[in-house]
Every structure is written in C-alpha cells, then in structure tokens.
C-alpha positions in Angstrom: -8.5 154.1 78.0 -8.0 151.8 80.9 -6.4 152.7 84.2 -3.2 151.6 83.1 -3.0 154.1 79.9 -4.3 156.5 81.9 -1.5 156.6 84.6 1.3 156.6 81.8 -0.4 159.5 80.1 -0.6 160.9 83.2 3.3 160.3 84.4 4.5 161.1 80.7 2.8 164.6 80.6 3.4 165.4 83.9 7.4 164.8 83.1 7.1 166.7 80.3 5.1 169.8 81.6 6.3 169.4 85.2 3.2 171.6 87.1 1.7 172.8 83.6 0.7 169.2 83.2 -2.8 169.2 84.3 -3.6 172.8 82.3 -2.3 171.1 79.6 -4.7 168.1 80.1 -7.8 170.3 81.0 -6.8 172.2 77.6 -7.0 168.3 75.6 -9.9 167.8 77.4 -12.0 170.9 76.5 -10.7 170.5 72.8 -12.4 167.1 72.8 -15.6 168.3 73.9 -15.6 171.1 71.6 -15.7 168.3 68.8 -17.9 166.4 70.1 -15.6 163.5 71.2 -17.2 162.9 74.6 -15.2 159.8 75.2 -12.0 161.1 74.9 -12.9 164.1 76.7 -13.4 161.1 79.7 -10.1 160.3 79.1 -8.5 163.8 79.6 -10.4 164.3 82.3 -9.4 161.2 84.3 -5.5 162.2 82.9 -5.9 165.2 84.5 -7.1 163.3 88.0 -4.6 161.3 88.3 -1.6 164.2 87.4 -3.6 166.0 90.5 -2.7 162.6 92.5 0.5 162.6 91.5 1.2 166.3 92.0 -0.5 165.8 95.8 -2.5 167.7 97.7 -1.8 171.5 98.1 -0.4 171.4 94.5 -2.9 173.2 93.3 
C-alpha cells in the first residue's frame, strides 16, 4: 500500500470510528499477523501511524 492508500484508509476509518480508529486498526493489524500476512500487517500498522498523526499529539 503506498502512502497515498494509506492516508485514505487512515482518514476513512478515522471518520468512521472517530477516536476508536486506531484500536480498530491495531485490531486489523494483529488479525493479520495471526495469519501469517506480514505484509498487510505493515499496512495496518502504518494506518494506524498516520490516524495517530491525524488525531495529534496528546490524543492518546
């Protein structure tokens, strides 16, 4: 997923979950690994950096 992607997934989730966003991310992201799908646990991970950035700092 390229920067681009990721921002929209980012913005998308975070408009839909509002400040459950990034659980909800972390959550994809442990799922992924759990299956073995290392590369798309990448991707949540970086999702879930750039909801943080959007969120700003002492958001959590």
């Amino acid at each position: 997923m390229d920067a681009i992607q990721t921002a929209q997934y980012a913005r998308a989730l975070y408009s839909a979950h509002g400040d459950r966003a990034e659980a909800e991310a972390a959550q994809k992201m442990r799922e992924c690994e759990a299956a073995g799908n290392t590369r798309q646990a990448k991707d949540w991970q970086s999702v879930r950096q750039t909801i943080r950035q959007i969120r700003g700092p002492n958001q959590g």
